[in-house]
Predicted model as a PDB file, atoms N, CA, C, CB and O in Angstrom, pLDDT in the B-factor column:
MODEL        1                                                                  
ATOM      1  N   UNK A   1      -7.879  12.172  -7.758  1.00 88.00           N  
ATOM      2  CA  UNK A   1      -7.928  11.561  -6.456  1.00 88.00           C  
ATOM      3  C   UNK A   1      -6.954  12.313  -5.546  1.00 88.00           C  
ATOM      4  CB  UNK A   1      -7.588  10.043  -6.535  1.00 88.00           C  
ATOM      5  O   UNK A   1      -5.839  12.525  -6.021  1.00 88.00           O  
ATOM      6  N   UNK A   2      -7.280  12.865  -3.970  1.00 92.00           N  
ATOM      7  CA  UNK A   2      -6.545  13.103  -3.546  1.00 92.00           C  
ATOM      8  C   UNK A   2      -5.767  12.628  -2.914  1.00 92.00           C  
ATOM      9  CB  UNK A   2      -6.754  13.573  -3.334  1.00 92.00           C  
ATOM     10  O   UNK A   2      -5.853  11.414  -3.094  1.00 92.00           O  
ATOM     11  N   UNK A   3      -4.760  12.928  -2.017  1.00 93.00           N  
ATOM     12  CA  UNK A   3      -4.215  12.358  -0.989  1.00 93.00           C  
ATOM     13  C   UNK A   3      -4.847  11.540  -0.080  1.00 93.00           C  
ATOM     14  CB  UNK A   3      -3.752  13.144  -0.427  1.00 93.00           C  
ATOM     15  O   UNK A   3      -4.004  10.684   0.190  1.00 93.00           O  
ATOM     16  N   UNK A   4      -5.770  11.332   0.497  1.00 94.00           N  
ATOM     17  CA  UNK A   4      -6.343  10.934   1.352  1.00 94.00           C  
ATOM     18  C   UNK A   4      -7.250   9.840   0.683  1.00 94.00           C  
ATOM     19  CB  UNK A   4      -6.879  11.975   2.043  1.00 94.00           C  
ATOM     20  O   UNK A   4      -7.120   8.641   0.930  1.00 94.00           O  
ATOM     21  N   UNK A   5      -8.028  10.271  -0.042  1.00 96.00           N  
ATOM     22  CA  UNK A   5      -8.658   8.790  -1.235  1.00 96.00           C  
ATOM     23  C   UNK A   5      -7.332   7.695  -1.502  1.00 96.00           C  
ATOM     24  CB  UNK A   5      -9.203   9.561  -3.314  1.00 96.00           C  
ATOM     25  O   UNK A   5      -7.215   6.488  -1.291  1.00 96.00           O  
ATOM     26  N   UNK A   6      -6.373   8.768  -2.090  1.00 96.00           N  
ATOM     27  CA  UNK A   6      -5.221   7.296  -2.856  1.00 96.00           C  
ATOM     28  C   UNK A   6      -4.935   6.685  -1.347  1.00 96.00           C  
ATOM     29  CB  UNK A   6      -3.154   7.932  -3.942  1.00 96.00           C  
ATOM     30  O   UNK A   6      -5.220   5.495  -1.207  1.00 96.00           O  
ATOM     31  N   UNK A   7      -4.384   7.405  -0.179  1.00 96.00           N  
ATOM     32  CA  UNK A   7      -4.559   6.863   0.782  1.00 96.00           C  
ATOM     33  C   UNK A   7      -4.935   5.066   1.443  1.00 96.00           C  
ATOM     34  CB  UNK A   7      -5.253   7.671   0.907  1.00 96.00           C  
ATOM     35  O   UNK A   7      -4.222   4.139   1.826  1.00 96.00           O  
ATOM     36  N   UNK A   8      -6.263   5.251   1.311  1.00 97.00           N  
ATOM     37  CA  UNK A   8      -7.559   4.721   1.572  1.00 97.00           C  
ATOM     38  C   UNK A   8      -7.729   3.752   0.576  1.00 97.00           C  
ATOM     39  CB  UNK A   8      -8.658   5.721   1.579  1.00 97.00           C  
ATOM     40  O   UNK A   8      -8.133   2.619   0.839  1.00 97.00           O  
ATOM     41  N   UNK A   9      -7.553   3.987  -0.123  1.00 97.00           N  
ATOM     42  CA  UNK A   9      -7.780   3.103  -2.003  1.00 97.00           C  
ATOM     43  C   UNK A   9      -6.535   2.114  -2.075  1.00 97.00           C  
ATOM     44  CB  UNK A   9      -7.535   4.508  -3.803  1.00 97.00           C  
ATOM     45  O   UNK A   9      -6.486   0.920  -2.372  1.00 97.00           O  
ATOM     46  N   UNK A  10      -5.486   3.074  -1.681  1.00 97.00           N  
ATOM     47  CA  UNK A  10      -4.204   2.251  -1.766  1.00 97.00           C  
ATOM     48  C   UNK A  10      -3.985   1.109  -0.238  1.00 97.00           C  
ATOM     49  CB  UNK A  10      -2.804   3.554  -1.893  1.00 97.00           C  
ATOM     50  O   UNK A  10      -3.557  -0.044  -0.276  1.00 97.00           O  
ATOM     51  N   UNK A  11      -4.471   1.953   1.117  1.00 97.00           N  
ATOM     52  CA  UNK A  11      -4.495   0.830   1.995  1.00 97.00           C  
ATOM     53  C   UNK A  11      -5.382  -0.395   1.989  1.00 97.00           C  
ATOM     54  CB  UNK A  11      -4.661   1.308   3.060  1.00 97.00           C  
ATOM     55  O   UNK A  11      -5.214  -1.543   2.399  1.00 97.00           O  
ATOM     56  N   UNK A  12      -6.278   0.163   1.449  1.00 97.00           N  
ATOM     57  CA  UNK A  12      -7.434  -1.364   1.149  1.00 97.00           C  
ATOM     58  C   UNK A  12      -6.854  -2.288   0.511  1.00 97.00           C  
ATOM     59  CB  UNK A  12      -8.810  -1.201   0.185  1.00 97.00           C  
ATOM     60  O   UNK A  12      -7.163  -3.422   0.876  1.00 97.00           O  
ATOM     61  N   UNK A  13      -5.776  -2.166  -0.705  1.00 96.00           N  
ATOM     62  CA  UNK A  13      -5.309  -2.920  -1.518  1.00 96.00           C  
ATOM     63  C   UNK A  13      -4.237  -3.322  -0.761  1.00 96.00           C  
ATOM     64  CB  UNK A  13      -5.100  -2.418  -2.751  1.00 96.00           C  
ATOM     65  O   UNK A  13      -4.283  -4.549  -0.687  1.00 96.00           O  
ATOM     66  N   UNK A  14      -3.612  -3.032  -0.365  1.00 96.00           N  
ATOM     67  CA  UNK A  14      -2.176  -2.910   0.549  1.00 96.00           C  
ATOM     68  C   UNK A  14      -2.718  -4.308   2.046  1.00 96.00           C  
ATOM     69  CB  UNK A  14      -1.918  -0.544   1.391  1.00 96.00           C  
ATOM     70  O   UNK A  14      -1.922  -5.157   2.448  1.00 96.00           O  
ATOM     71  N   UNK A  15      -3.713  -4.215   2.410  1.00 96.00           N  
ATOM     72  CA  UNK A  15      -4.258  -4.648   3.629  1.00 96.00           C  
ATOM     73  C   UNK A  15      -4.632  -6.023   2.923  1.00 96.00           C  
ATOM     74  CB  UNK A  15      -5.520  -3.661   4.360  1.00 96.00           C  
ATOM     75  O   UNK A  15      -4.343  -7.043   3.549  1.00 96.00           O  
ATOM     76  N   UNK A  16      -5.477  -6.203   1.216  1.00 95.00           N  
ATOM     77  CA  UNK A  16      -5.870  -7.604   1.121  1.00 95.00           C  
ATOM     78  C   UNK A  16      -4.020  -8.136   0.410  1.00 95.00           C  
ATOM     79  CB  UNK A  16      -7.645  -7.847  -0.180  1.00 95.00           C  
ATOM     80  O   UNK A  16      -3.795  -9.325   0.188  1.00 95.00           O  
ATOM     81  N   UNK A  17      -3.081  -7.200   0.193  1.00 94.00           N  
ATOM     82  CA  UNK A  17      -2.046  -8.168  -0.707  1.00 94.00           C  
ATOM     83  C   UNK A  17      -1.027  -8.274   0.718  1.00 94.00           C  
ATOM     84  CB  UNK A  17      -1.152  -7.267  -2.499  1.00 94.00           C  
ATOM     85  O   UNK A  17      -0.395  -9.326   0.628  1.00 94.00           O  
ATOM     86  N   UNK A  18      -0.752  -7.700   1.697  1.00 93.00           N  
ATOM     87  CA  UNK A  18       0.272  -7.981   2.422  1.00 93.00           C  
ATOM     88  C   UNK A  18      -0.499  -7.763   3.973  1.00 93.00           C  
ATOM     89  CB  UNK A  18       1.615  -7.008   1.991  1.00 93.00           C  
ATOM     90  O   UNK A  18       0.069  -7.021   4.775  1.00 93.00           O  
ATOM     91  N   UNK A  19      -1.504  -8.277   4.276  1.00 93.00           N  
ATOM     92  CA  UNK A  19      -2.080  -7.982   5.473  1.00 93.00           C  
ATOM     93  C   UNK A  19      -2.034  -7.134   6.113  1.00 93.00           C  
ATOM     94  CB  UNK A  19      -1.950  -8.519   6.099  1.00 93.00           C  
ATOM     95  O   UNK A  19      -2.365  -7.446   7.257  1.00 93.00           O  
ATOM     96  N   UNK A  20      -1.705  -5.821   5.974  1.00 93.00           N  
ATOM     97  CA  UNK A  20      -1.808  -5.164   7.133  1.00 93.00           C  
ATOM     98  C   UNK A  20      -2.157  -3.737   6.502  1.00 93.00           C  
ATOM     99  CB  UNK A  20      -0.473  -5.288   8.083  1.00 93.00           C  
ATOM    100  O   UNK A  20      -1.768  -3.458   5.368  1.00 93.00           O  
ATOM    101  N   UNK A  21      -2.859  -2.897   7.227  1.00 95.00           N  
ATOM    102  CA  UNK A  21      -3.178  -1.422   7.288  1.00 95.00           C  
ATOM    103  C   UNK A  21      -1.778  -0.759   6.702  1.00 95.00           C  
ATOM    104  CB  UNK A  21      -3.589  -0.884   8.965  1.00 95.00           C  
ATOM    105  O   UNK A  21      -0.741  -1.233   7.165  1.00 95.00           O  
ATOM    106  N   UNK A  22      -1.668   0.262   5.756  1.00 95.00           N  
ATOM    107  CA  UNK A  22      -0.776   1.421   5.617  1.00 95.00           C  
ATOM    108  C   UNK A  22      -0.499   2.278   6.940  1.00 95.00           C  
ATOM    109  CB  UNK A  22      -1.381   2.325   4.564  1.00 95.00           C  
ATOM    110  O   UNK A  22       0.463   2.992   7.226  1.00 95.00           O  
ATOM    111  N   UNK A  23      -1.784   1.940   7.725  1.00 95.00           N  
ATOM    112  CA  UNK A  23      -1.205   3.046   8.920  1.00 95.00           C  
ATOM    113  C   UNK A  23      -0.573   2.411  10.076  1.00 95.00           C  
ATOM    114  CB  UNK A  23      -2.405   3.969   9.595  1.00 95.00           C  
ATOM    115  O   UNK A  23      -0.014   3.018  10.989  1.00 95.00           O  
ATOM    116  N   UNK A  24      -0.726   0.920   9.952  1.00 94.00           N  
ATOM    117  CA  UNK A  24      -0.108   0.210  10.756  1.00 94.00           C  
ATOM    118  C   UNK A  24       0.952  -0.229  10.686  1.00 94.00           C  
ATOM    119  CB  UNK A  24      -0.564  -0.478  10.970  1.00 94.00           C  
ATOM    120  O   UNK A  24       1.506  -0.886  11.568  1.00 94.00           O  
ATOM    121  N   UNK A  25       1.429   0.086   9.553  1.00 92.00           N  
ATOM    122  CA  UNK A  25       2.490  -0.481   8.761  1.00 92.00           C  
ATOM    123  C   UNK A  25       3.389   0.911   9.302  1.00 92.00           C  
ATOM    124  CB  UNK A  25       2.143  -0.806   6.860  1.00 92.00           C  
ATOM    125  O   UNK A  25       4.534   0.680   9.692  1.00 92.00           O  
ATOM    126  N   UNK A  26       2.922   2.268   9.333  1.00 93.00           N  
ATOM    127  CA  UNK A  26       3.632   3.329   9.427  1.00 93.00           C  
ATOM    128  C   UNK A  26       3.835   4.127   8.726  1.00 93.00           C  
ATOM    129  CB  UNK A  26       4.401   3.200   9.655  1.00 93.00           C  
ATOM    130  O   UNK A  26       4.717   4.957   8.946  1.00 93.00           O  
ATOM    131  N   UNK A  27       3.036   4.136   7.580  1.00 94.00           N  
ATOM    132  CA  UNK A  27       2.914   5.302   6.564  1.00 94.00           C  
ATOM    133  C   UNK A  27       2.190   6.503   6.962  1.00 94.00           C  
ATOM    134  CB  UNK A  27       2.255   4.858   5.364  1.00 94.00           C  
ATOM    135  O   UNK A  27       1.211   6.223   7.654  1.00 94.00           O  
ATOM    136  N   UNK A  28       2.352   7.750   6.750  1.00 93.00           N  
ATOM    137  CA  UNK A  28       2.066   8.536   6.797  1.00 93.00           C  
ATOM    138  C   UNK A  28       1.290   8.900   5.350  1.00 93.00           C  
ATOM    139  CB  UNK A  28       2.995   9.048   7.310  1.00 93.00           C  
ATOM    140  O   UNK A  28       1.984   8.977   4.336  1.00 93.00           O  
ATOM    141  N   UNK A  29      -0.532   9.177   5.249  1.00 94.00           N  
ATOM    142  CA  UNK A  29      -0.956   9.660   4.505  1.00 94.00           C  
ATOM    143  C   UNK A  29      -0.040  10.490   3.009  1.00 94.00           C  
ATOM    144  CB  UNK A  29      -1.632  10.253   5.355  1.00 94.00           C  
ATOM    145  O   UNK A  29       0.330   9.979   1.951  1.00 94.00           O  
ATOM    146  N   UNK A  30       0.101  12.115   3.582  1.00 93.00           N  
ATOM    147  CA  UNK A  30       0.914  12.557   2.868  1.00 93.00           C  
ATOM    148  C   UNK A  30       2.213  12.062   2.208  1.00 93.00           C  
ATOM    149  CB  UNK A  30       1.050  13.302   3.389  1.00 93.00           C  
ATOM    150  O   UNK A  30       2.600  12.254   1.056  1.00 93.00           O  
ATOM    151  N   UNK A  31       2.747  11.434   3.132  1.00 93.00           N  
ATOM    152  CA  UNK A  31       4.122  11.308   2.691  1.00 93.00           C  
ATOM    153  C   UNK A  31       3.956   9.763   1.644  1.00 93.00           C  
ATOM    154  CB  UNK A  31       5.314  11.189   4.256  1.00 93.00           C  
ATOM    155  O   UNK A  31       4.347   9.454   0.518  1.00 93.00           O  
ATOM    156  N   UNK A  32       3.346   9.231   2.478  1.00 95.00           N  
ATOM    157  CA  UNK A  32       3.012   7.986   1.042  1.00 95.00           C  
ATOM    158  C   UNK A  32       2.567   8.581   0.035  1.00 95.00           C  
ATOM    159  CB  UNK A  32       1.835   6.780   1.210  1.00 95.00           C  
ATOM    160  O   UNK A  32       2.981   7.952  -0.938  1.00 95.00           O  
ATOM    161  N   UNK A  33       1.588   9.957  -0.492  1.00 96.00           N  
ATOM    162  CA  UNK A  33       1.147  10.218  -1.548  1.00 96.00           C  
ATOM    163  C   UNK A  33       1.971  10.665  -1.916  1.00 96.00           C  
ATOM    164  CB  UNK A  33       0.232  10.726  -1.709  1.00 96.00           C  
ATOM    165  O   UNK A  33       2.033  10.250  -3.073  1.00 96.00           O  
ATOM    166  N   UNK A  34       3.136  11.598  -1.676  1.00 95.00           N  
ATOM    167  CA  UNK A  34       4.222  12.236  -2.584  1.00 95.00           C  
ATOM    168  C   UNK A  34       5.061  11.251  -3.363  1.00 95.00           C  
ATOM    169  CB  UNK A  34       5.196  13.082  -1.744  1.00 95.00           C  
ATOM    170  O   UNK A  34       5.516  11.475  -4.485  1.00 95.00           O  
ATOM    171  N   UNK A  35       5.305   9.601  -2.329  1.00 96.00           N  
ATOM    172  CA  UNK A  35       6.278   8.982  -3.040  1.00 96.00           C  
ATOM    173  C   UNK A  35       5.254   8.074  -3.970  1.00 96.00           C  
ATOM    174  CB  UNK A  35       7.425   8.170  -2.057  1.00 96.00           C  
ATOM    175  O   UNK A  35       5.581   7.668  -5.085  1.00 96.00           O  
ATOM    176  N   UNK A  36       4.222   7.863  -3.479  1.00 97.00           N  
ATOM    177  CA  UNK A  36       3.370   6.618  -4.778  1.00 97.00           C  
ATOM    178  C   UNK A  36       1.946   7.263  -5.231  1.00 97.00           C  
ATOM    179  CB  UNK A  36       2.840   4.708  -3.918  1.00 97.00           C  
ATOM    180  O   UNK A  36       1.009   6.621  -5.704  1.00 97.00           O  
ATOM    181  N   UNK A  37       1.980   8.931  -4.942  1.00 96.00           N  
ATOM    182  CA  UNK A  37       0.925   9.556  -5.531  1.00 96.00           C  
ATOM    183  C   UNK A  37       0.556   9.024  -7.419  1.00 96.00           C  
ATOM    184  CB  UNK A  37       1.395  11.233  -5.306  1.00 96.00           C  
ATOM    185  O   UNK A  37      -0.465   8.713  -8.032  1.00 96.00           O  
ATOM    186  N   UNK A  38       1.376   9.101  -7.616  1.00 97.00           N  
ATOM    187  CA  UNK A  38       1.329   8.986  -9.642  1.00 97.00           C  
ATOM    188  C   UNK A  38       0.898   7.433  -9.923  1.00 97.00           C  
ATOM    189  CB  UNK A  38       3.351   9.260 -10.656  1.00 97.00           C  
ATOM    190  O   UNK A  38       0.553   7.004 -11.024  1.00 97.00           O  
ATOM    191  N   UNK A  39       0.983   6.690  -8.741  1.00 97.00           N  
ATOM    192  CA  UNK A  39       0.461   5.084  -9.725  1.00 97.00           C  
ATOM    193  C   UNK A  39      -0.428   5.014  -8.969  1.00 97.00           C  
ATOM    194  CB  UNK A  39       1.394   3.469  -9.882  1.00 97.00           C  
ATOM    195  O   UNK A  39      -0.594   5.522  -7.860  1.00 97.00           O  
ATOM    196  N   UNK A  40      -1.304   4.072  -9.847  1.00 98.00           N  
ATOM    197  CA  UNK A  40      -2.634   3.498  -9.355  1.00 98.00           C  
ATOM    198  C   UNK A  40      -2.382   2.880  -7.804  1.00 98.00           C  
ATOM    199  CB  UNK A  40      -3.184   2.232 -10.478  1.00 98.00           C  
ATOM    200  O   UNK A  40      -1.350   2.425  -7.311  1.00 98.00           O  
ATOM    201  N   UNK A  41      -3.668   3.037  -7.254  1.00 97.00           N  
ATOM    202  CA  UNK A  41      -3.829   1.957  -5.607  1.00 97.00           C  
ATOM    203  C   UNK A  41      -3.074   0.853  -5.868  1.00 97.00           C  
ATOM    204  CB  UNK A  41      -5.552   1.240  -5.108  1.00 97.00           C  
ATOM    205  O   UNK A  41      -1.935   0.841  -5.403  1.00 97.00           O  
ATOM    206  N   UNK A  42      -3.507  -0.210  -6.598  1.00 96.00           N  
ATOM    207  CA  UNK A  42      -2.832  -1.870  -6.746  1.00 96.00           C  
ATOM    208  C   UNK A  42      -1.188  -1.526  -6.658  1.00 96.00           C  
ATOM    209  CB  UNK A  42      -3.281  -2.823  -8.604  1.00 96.00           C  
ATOM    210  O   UNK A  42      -0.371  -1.688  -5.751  1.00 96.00           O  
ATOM    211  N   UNK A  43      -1.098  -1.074  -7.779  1.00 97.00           N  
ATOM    212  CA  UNK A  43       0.275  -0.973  -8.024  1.00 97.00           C  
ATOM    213  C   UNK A  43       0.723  -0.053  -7.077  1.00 97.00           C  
ATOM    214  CB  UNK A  43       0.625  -0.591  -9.386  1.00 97.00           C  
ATOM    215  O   UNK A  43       1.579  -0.835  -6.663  1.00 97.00           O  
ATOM    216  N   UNK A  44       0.852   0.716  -6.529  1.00 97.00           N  
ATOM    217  CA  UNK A  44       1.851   1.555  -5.084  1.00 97.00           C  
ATOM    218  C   UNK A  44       1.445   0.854  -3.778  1.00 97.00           C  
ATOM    219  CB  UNK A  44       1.408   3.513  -4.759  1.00 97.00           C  
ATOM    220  O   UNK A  44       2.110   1.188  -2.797  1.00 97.00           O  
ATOM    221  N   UNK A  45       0.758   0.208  -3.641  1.00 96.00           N  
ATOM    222  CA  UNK A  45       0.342  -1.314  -2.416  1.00 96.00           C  
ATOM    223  C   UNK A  45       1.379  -2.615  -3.421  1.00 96.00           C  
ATOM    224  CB  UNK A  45      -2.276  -1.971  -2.413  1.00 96.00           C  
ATOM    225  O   UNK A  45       1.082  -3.649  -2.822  1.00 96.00           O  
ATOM    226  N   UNK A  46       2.137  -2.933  -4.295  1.00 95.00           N  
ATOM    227  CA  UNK A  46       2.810  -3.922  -5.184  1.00 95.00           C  
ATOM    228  C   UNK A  46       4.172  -3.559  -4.511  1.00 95.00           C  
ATOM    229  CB  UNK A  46       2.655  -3.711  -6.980  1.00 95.00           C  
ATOM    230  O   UNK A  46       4.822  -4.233  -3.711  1.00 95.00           O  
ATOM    231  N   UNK A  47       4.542  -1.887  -5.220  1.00 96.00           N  
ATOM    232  CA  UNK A  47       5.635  -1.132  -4.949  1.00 96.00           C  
ATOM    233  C   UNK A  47       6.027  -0.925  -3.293  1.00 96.00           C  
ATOM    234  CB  UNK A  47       5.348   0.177  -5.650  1.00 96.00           C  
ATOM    235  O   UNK A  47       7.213  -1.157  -3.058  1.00 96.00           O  
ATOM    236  N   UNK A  48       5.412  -0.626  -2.416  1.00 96.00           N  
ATOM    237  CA  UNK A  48       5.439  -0.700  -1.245  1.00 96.00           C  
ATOM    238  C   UNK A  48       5.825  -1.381  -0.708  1.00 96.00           C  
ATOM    239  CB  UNK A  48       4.803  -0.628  -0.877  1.00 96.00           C  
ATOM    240  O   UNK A  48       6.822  -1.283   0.007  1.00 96.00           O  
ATOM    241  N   UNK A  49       5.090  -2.379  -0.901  1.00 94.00           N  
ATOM    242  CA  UNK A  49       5.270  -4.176  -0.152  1.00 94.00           C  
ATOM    243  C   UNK A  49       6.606  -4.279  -0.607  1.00 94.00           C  
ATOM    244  CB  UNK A  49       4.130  -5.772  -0.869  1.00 94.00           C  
ATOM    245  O   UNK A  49       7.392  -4.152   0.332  1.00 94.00           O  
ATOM    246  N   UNK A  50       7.230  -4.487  -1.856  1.00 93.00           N  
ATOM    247  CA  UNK A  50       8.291  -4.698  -2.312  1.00 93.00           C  
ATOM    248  C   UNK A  50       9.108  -3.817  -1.383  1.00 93.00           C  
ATOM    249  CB  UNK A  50       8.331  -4.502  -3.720  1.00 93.00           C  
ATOM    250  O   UNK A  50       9.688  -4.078  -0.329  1.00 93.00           O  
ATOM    251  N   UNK A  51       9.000  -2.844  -1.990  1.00 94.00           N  
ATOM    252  CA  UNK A  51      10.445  -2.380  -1.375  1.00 94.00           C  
ATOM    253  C   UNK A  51      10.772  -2.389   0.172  1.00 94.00           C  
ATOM    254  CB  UNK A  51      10.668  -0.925  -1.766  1.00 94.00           C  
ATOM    255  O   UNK A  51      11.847  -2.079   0.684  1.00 94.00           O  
ATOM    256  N   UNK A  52       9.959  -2.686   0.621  1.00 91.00           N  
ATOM    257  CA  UNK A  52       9.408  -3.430   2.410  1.00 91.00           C  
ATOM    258  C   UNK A  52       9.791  -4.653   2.616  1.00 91.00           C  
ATOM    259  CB  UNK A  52       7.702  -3.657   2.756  1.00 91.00           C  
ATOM    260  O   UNK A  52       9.801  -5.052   3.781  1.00 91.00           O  
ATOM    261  N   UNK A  53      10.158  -5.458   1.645  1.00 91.00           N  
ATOM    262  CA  UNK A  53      10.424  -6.518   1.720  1.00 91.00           C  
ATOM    263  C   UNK A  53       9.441  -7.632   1.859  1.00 91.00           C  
ATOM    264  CB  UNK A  53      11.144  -6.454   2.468  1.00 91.00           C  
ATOM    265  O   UNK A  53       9.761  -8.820   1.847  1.00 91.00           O  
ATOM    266  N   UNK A  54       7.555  -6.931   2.065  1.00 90.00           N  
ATOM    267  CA  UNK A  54       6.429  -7.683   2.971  1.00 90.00           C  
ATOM    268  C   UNK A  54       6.353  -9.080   2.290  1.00 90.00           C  
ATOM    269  CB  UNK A  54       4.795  -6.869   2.970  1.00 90.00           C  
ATOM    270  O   UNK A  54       6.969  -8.983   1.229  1.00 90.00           O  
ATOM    271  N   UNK A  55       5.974 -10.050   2.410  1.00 87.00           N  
ATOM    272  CA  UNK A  55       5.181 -11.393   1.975  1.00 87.00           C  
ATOM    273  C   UNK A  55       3.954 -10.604   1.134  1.00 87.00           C  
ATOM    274  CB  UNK A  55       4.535 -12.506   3.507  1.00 87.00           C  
ATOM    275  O   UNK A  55       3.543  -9.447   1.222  1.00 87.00           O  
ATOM    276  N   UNK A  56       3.615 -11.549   0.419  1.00 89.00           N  
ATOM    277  CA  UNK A  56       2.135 -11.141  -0.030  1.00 89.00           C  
ATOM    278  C   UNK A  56       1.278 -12.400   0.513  1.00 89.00           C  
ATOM    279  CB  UNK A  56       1.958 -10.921  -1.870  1.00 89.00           C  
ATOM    280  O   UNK A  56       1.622 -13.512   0.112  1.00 89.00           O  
ATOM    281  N   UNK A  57       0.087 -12.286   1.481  1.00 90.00           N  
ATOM    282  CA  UNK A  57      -0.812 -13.052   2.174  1.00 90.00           C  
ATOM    283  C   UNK A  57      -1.404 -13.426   0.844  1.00 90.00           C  
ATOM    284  CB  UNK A  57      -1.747 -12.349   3.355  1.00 90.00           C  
ATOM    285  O   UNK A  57      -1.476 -14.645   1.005  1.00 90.00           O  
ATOM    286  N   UNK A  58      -1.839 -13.220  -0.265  1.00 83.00           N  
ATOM    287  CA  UNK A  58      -2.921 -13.052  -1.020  1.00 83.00           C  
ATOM    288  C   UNK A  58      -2.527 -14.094  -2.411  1.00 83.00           C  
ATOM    289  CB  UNK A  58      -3.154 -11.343  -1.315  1.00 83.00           C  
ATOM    290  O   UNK A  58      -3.203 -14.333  -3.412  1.00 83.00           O  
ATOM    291  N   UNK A  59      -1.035 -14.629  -1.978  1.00 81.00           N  
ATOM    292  CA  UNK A  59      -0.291 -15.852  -2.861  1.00 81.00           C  
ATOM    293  C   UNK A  59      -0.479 -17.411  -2.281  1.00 81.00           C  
ATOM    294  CB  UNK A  59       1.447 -15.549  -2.867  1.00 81.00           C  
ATOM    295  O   UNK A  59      -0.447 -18.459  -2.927  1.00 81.00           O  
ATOM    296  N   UNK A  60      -0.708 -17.192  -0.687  1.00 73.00           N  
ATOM    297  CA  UNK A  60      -0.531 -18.352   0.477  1.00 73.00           C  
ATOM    298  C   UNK A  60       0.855 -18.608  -0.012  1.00 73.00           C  
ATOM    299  CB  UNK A  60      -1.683 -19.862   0.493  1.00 73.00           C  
ATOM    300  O   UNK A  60       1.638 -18.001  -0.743  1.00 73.00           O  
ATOM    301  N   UNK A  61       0.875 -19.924   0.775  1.00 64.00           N  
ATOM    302  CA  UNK A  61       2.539 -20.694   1.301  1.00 64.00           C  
ATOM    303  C   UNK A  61       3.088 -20.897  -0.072  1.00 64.00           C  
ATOM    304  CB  UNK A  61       2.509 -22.521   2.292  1.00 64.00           C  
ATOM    305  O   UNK A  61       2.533 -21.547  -0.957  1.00 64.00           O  
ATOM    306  N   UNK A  62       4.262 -20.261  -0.166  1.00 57.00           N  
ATOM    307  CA  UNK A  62       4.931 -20.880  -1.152  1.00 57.00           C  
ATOM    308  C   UNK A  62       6.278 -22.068  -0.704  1.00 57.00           C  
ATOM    309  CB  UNK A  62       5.427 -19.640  -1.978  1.00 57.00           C  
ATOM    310  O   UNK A  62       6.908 -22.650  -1.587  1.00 57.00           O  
TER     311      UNK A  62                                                      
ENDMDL                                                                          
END                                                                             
C-alpha cells in the first residue's frame, strides 16, 4: 500500500472513530505515512487520535 492508499484507508477509519477527515485534522499525506506508514489503517487512526488527545465519536457519551 502506498502512501496515498494508507492515506485514504487510514482517513476513512480516522473520520468514522474520531469524526473528522485526516486532512482536516491537518495531516499531511506523506508525513502521516512516514510516522504511521508500518501499522495497519485502524490502528494509526487509534494511534493518532490518541496521541491528539481526540474523543472517539464511535464510543458515544461516556
Amino acid at each position: 500500500m502506498n502512501a496515498e492508499q494508507h492515506f485514504d484507508a487510514t482517513s476513512a477509519e480516522f473520520q468514522r472513530l474520531c469524526g473528522l477527515a485526516l486532512l482536516d485534522a491537518g495531516f499531511d499525506p506523506e508525513r502521516f505515512f512516514h510516522s504511521y506508514g508500518d501499522l495497519a489503517p485502524r490502528e494509526a487512526a487509534l494511534q493518532a487520535g490518541t496521541k491528539y488527545d481526540l474523543e472517539r465519536v464511535d464510543l458515544g457519551w461516556r
